[in-house]
C-alpha positions in Angstrom: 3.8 8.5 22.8 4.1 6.4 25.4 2.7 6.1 29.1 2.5 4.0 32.1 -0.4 3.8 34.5 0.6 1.9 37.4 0.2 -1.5 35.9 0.7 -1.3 32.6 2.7 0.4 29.8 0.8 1.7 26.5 2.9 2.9 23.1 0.5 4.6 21.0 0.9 5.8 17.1 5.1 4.9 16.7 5.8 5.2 13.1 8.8 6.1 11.0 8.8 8.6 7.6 8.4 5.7 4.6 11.9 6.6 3.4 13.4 5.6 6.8 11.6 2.1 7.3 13.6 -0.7 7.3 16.7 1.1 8.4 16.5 0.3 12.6 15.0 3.5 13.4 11.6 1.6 14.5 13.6 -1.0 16.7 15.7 1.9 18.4 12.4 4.1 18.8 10.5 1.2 20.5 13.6 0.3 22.4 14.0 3.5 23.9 10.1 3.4 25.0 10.9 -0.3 26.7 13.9 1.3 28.6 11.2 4.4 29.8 9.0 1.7 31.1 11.2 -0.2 32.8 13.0 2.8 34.4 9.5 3.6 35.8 9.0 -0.4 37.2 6.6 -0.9 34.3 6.1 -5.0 34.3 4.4 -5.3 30.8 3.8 -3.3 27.6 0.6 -2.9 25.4 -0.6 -1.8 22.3 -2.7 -1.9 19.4 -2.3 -2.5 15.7 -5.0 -2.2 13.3 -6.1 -6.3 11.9 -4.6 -6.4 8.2 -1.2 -4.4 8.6 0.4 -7.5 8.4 4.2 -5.4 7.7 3.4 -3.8 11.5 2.6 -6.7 12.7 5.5 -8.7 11.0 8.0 -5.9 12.6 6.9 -6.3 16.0 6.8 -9.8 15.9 10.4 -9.4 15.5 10.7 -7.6 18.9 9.6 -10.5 20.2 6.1 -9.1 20.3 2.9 -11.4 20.0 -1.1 -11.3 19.8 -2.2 -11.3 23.4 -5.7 -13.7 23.3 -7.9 -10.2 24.8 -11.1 -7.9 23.2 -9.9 -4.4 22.6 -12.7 -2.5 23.4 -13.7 1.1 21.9 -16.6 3.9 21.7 -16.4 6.5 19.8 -17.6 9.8 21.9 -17.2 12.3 19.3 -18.6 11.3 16.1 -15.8 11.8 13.2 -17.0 14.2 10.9 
């Protein structure tokens, strides 16, 4: 999923099947969203990854992705059941 809302771009839950990791699909997928967002004039790209899933963090740090120094805020407005 990925959106734009004027300022910046978001890319929210990309994942491949387990069987299919490590074969490019990821880098293609992600990509593809970069291309979307820039077609659309989108300057910048965000995203979150959960602390600890160091292999995520690993492949997008070979995108030429890194930490941005910022709080990621959140409220939960439906209580999980």
């Amino acid at each position: 999923m990925v959106g734009y809302d004027g300022h910046r771009g978001s890319i929210n839950y990309l994942a491949v099947a387990p069987e299919y990791q490590r074969t490019g699909i990821g880098a293609r997928l992600m990509r593809r969203a970069e291309a979307l967002l820039m077609e659309m004039g989108c300057p910048k790209v965000s995203f979150c990854v959960r602390k600890g899933n160091d292999d995520v963090l690993a492949f997008y740090d070979g995108l030429g992705y890194a930490v941005d120094d910022v709080h990621f805020l959140g409220k939960r407005l439906i209580a999980d059941e």
